[in-house]
mmJSON file of the N, C-alpha and C atoms, coordinates in Angstrom:
{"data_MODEL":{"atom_site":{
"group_PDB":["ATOM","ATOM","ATOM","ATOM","ATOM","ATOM","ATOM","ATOM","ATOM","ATOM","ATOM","ATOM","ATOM","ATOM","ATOM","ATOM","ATOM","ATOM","ATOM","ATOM","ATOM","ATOM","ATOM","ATOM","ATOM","ATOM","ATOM","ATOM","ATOM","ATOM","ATOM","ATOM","ATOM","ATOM","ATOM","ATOM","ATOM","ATOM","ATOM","ATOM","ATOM","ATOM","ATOM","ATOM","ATOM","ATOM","ATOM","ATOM","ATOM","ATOM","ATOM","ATOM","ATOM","ATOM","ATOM","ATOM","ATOM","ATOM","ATOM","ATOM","ATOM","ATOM","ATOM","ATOM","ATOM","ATOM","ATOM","ATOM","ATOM","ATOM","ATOM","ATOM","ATOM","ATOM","ATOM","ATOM","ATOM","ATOM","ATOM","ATOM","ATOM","ATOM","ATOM","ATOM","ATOM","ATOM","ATOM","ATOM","ATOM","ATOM","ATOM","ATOM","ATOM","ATOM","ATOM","ATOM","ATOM","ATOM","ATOM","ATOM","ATOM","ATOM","ATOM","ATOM","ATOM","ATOM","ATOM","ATOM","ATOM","ATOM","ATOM","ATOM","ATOM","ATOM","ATOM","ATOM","ATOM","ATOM","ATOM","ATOM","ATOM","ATOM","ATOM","ATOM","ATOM","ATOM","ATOM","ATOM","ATOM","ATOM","ATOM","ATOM","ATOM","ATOM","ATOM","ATOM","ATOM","ATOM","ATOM","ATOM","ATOM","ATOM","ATOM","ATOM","ATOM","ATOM","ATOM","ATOM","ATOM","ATOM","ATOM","ATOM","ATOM","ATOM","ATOM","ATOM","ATOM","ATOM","ATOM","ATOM","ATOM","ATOM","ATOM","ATOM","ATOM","ATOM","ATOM","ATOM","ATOM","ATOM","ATOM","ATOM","ATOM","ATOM","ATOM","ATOM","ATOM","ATOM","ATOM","ATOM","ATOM","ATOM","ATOM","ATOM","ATOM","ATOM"],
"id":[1,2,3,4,5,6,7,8,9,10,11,12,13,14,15,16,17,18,19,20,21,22,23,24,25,26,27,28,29,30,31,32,33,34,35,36,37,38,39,40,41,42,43,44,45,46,47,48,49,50,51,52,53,54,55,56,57,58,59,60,61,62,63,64,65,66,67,68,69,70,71,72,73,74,75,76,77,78,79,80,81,82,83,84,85,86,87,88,89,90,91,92,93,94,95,96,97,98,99,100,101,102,103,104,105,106,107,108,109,110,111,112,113,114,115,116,117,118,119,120,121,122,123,124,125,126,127,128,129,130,131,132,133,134,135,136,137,138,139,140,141,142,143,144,145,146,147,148,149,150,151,152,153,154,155,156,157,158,159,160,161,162,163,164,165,166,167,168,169,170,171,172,173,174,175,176,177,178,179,180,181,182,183,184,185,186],
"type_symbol":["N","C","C","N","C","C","N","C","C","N","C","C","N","C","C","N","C","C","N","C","C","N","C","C","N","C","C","N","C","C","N","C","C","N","C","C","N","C","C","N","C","C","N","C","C","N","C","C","N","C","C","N","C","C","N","C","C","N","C","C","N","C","C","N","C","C","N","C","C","N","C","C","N","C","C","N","C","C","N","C","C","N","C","C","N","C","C","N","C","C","N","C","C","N","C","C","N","C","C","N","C","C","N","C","C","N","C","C","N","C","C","N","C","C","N","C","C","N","C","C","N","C","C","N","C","C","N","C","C","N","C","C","N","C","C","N","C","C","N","C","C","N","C","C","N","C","C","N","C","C","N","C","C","N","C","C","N","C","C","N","C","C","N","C","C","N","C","C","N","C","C","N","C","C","N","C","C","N","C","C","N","C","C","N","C","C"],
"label_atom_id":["N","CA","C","N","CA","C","N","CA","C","N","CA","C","N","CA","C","N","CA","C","N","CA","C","N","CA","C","N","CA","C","N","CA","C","N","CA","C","N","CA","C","N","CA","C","N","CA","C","N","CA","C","N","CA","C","N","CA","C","N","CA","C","N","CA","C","N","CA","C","N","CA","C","N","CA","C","N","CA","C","N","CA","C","N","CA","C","N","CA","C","N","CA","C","N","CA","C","N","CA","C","N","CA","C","N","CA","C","N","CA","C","N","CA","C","N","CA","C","N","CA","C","N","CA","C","N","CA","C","N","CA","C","N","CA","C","N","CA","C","N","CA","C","N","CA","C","N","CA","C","N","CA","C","N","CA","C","N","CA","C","N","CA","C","N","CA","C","N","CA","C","N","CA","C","N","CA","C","N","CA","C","N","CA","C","N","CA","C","N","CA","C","N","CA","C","N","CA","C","N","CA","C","N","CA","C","N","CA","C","N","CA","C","N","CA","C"],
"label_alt_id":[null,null,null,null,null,null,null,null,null,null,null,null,null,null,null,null,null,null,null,null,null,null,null,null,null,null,null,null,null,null,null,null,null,null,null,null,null,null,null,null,null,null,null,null,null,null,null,null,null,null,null,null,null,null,null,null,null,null,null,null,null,null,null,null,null,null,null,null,null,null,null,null,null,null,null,null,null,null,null,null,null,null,null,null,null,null,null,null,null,null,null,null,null,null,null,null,null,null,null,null,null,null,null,null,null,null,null,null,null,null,null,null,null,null,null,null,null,null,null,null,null,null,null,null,null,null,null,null,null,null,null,null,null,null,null,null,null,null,null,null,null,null,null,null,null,null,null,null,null,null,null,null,null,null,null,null,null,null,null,null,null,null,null,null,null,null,null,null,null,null,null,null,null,null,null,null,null,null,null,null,null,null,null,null,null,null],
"label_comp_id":["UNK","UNK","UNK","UNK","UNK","UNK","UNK","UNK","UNK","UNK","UNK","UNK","UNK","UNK","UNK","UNK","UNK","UNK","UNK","UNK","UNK","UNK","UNK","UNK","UNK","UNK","UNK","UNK","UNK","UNK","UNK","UNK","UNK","UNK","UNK","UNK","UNK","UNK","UNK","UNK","UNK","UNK","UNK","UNK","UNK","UNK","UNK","UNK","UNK","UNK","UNK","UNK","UNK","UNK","UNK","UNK","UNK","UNK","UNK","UNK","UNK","UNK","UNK","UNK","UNK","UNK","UNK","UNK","UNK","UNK","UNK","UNK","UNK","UNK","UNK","UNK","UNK","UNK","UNK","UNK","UNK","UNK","UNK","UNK","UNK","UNK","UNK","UNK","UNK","UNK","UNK","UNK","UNK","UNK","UNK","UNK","UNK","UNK","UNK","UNK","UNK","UNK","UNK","UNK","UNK","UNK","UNK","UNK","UNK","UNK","UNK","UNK","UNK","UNK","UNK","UNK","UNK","UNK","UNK","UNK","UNK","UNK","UNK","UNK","UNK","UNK","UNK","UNK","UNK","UNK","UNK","UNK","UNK","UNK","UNK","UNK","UNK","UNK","UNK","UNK","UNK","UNK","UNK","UNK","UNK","UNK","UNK","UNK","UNK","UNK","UNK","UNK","UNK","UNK","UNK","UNK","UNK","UNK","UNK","UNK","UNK","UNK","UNK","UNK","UNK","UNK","UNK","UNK","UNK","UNK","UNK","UNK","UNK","UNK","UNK","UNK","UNK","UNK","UNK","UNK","UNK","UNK","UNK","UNK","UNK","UNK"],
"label_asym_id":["A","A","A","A","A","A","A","A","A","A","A","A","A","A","A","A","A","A","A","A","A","A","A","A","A","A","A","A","A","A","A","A","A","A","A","A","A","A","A","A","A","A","A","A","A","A","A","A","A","A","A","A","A","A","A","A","A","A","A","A","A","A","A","A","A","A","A","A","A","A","A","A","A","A","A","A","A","A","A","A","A","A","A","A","A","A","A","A","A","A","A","A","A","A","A","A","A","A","A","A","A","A","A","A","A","A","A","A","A","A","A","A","A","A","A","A","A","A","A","A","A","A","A","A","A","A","A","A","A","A","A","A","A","A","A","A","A","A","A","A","A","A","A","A","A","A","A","A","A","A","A","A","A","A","A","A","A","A","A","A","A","A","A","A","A","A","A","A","A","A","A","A","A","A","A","A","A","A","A","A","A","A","A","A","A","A"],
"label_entity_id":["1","1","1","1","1","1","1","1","1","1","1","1","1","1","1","1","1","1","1","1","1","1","1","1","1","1","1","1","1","1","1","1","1","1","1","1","1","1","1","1","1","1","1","1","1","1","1","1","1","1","1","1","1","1","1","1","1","1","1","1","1","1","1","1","1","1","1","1","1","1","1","1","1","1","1","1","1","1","1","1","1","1","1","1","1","1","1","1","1","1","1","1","1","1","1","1","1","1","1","1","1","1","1","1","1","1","1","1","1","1","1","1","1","1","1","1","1","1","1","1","1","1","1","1","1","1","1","1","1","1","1","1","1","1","1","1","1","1","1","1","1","1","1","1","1","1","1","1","1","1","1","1","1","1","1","1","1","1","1","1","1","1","1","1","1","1","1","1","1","1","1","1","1","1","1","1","1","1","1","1","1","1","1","1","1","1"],
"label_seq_id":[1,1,1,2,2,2,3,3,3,4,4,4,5,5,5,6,6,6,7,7,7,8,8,8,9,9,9,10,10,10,11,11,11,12,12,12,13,13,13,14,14,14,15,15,15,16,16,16,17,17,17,18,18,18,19,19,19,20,20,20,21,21,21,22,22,22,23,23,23,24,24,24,25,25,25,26,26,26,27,27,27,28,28,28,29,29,29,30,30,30,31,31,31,32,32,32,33,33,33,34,34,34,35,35,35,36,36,36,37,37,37,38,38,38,39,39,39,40,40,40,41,41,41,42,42,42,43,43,43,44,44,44,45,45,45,46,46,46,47,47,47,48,48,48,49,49,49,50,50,50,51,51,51,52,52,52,53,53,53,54,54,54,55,55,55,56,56,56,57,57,57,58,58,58,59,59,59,60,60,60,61,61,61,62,62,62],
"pdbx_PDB_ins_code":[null,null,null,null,null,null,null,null,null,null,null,null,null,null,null,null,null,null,null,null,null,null,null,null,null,null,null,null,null,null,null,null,null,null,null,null,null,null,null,null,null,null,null,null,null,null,null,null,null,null,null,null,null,null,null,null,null,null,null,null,null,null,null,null,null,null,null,null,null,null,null,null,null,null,null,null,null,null,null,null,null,null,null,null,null,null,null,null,null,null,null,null,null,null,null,null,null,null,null,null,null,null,null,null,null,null,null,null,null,null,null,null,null,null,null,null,null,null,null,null,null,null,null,null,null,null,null,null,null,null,null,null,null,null,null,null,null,null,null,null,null,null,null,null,null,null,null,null,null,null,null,null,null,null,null,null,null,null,null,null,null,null,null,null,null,null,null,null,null,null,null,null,null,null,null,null,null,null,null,null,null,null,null,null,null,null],
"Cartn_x":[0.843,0.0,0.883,0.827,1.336,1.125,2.048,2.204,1.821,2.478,2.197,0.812,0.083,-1.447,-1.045,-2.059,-2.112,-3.707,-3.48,-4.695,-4.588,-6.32,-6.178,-7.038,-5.657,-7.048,-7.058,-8.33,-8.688,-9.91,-9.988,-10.632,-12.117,-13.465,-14.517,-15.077,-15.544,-16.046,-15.39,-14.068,-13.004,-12.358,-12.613,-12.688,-11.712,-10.722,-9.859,-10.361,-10.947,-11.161,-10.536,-11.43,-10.413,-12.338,-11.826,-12.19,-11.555,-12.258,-11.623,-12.571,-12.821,-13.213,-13.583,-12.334,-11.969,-12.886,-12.927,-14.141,-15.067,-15.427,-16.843,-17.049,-15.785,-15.972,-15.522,-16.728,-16.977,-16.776,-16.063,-15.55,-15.436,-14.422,-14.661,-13.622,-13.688,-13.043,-11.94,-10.795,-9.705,-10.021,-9.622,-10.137,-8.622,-9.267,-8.057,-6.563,-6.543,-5.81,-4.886,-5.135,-4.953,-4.8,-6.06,-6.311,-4.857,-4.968,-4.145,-2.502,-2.263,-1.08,-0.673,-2.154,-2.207,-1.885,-2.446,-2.049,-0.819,-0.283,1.642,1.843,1.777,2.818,2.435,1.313,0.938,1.206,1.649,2.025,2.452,2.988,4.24,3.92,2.85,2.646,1.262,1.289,0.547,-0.678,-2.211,-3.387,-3.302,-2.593,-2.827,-4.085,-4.862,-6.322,-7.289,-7.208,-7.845,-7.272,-6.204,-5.486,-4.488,-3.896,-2.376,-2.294,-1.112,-1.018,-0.094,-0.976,-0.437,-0.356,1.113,1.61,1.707,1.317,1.713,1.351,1.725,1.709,1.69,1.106,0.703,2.458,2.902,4.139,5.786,6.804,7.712,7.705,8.599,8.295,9.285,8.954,10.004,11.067],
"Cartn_y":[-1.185,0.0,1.241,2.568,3.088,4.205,4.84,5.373,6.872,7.529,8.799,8.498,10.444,10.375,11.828,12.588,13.881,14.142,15.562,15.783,17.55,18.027,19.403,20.123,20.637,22.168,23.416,23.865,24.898,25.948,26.771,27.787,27.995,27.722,28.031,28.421,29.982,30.878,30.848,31.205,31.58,30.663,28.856,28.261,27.214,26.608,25.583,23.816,23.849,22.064,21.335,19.986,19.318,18.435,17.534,16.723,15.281,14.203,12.817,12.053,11.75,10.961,8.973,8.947,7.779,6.934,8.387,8.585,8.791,9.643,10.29,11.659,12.341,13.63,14.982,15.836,16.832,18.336,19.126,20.463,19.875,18.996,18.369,19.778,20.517,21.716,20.775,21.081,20.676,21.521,20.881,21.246,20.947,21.829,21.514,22.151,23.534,24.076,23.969,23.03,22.851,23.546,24.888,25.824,26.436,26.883,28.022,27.201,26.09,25.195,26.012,25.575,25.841,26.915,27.976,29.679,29.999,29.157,29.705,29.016,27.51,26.863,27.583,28.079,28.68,30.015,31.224,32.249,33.092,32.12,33.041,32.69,31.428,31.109,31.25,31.973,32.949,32.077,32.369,31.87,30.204,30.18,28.726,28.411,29.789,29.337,28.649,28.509,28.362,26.732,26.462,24.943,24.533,24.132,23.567,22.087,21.149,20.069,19.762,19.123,18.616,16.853,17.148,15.459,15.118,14.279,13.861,12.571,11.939,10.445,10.315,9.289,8.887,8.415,8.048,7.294,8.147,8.074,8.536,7.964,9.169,8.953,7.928,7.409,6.138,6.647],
"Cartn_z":[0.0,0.0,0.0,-0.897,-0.884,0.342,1.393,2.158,2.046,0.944,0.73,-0.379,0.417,-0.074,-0.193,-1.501,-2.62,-2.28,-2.032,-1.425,-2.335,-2.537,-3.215,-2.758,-1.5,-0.854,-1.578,-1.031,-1.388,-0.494,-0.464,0.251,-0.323,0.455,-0.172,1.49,0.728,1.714,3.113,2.529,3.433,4.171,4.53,5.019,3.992,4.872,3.954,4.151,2.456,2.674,1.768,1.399,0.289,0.104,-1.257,-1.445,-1.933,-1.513,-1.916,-1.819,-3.404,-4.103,-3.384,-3.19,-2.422,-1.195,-0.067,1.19,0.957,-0.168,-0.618,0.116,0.363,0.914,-0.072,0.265,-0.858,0.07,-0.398,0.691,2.129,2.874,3.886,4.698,6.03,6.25,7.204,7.085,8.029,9.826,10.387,11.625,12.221,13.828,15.13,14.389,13.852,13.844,12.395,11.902,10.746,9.763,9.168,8.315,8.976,10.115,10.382,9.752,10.183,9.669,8.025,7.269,5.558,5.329,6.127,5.556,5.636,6.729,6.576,6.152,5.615,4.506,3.665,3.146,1.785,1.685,2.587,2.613,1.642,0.92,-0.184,-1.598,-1.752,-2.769,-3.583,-4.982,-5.3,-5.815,-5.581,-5.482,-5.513,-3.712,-3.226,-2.915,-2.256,-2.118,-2.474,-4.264,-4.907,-5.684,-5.342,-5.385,-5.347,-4.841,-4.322,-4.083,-4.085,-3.592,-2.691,-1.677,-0.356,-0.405,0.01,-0.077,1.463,1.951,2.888,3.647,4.599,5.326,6.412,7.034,8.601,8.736,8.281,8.188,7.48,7.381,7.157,5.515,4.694,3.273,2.939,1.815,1.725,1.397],
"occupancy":[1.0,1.0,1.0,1.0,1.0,1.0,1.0,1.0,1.0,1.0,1.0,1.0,1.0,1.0,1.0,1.0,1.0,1.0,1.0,1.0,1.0,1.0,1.0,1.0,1.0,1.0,1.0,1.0,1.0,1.0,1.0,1.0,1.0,1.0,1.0,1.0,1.0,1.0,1.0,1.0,1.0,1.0,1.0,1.0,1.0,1.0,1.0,1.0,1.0,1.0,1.0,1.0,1.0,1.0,1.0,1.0,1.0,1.0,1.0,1.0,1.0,1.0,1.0,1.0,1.0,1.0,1.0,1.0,1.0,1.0,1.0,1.0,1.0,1.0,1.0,1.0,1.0,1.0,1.0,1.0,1.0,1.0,1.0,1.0,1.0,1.0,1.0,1.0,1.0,1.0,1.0,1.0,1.0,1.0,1.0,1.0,1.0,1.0,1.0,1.0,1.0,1.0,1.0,1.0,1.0,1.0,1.0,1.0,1.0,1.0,1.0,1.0,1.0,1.0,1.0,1.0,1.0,1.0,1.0,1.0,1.0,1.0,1.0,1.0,1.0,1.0,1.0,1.0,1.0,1.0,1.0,1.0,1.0,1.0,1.0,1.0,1.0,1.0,1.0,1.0,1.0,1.0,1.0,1.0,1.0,1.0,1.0,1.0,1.0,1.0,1.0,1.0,1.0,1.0,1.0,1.0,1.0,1.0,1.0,1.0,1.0,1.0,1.0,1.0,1.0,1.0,1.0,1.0,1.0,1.0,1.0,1.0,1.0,1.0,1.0,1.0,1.0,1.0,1.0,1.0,1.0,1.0,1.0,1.0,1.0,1.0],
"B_iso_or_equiv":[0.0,0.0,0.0,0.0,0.0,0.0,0.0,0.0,0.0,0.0,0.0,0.0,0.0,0.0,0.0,0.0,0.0,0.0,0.0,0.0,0.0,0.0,0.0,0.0,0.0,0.0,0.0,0.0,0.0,0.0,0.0,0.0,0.0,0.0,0.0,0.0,0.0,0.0,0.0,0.0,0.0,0.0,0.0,0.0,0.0,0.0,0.0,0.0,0.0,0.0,0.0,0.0,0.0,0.0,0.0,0.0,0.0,0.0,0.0,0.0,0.0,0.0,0.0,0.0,0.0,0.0,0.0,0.0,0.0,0.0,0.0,0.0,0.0,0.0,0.0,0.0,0.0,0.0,0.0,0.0,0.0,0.0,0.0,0.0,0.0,0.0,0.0,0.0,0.0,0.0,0.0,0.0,0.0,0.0,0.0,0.0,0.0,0.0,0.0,0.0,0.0,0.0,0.0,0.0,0.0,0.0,0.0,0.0,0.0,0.0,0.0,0.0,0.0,0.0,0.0,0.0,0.0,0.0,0.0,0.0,0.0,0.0,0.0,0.0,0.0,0.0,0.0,0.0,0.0,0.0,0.0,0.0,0.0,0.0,0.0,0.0,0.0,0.0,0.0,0.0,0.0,0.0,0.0,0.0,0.0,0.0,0.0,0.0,0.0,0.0,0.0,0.0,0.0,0.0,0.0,0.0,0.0,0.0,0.0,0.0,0.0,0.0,0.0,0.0,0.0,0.0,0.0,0.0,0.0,0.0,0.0,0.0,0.0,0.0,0.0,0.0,0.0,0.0,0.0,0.0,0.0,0.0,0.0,0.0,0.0,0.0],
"pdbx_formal_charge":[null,null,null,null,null,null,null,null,null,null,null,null,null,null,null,null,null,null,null,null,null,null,null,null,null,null,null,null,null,null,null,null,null,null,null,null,null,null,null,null,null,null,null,null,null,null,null,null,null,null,null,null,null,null,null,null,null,null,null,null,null,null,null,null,null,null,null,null,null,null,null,null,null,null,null,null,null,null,null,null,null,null,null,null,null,null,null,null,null,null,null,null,null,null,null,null,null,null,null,null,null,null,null,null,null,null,null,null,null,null,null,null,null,null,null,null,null,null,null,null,null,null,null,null,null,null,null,null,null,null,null,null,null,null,null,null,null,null,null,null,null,null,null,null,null,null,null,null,null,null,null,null,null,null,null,null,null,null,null,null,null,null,null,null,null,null,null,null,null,null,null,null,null,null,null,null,null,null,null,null,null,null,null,null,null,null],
"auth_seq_id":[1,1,1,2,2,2,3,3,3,4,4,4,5,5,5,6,6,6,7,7,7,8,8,8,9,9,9,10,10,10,11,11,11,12,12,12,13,13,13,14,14,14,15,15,15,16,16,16,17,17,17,18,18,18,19,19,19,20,20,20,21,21,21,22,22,22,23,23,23,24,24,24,25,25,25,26,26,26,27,27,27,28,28,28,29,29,29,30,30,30,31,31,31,32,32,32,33,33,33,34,34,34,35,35,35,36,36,36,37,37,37,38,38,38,39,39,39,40,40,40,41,41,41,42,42,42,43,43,43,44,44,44,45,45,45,46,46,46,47,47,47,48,48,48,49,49,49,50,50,50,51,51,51,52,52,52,53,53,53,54,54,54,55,55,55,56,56,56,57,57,57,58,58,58,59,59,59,60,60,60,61,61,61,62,62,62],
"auth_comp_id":["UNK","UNK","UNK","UNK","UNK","UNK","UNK","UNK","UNK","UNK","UNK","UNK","UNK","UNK","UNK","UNK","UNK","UNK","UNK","UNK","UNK","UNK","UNK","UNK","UNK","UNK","UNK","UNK","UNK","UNK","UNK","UNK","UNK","UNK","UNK","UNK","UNK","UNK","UNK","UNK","UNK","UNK","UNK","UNK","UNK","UNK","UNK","UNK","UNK","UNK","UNK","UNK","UNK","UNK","UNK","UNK","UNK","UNK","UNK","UNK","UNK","UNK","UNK","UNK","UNK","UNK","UNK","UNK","UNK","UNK","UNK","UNK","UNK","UNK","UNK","UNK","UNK","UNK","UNK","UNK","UNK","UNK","UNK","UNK","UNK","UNK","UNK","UNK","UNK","UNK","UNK","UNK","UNK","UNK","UNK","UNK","UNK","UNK","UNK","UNK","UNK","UNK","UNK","UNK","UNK","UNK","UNK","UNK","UNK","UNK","UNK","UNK","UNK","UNK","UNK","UNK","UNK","UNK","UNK","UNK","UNK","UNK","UNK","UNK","UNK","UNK","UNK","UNK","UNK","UNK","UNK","UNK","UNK","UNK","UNK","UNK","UNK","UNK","UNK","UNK","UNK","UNK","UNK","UNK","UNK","UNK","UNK","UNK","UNK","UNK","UNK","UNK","UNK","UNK","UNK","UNK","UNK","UNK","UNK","UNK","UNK","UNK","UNK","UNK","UNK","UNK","UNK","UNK","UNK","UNK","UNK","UNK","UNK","UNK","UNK","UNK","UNK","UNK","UNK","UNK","UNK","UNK","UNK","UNK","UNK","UNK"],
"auth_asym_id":["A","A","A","A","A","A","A","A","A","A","A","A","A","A","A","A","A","A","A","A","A","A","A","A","A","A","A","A","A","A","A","A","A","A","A","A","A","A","A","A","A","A","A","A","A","A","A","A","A","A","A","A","A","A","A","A","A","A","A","A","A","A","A","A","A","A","A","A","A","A","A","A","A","A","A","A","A","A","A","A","A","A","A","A","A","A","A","A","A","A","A","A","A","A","A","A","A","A","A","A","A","A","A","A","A","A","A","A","A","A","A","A","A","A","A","A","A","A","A","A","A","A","A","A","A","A","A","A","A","A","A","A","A","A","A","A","A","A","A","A","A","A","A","A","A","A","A","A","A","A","A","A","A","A","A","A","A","A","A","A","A","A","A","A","A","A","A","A","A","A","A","A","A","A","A","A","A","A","A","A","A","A","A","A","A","A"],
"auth_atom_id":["N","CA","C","N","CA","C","N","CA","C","N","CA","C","N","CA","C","N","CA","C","N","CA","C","N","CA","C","N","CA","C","N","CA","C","N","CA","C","N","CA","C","N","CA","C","N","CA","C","N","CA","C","N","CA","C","N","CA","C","N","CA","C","N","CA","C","N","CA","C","N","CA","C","N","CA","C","N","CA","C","N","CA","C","N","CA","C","N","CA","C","N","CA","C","N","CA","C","N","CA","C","N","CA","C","N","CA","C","N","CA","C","N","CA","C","N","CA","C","N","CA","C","N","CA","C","N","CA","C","N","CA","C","N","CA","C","N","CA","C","N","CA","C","N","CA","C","N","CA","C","N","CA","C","N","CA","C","N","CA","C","N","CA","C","N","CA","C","N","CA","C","N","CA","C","N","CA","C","N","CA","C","N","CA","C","N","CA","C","N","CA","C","N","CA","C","N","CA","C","N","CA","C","N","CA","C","N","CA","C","N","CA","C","N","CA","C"],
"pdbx_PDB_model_num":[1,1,1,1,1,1,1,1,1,1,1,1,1,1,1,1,1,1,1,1,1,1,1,1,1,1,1,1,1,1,1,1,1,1,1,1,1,1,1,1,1,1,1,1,1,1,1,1,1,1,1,1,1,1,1,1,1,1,1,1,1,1,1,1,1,1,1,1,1,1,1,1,1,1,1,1,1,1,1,1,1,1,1,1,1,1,1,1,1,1,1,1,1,1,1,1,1,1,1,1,1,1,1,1,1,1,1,1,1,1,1,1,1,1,1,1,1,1,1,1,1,1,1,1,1,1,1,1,1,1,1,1,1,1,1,1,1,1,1,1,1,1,1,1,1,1,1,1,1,1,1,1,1,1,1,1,1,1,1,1,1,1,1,1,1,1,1,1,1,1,1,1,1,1,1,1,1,1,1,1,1,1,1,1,1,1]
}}}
């Protein structure tokens, strides 16, 4: 099973979510501090709001 998972947030009505296909979740909002996490990785990079990709794993990358 592959470890690393690609995920594509984005901001709807100000609020950062994602969707995946996979779960069946549609604008699902990241919670517990999270958004705030997204706005500074995304800080510098120009209309992340609107879509960016986030790589990441429960586990260390291979």
């Amino acid at each position: 099973m592959n470890a690393i998972r690609v995920i594509h947030p984005y901001k709807q009505l100000g609020v950062w979510v994602f969707d995946d296909e996979k779960g069946g979740l549609v604008q699902e909002p990241f919670v517990s501090g999270a958004d705030v996490i997204i706005d500074r990785m995304v800080a510098g990079i120009p209309n992340a709001d609107e879509d960016f990709a986030l790589i990441f794993s429960g586990r260390p990358f291979p």
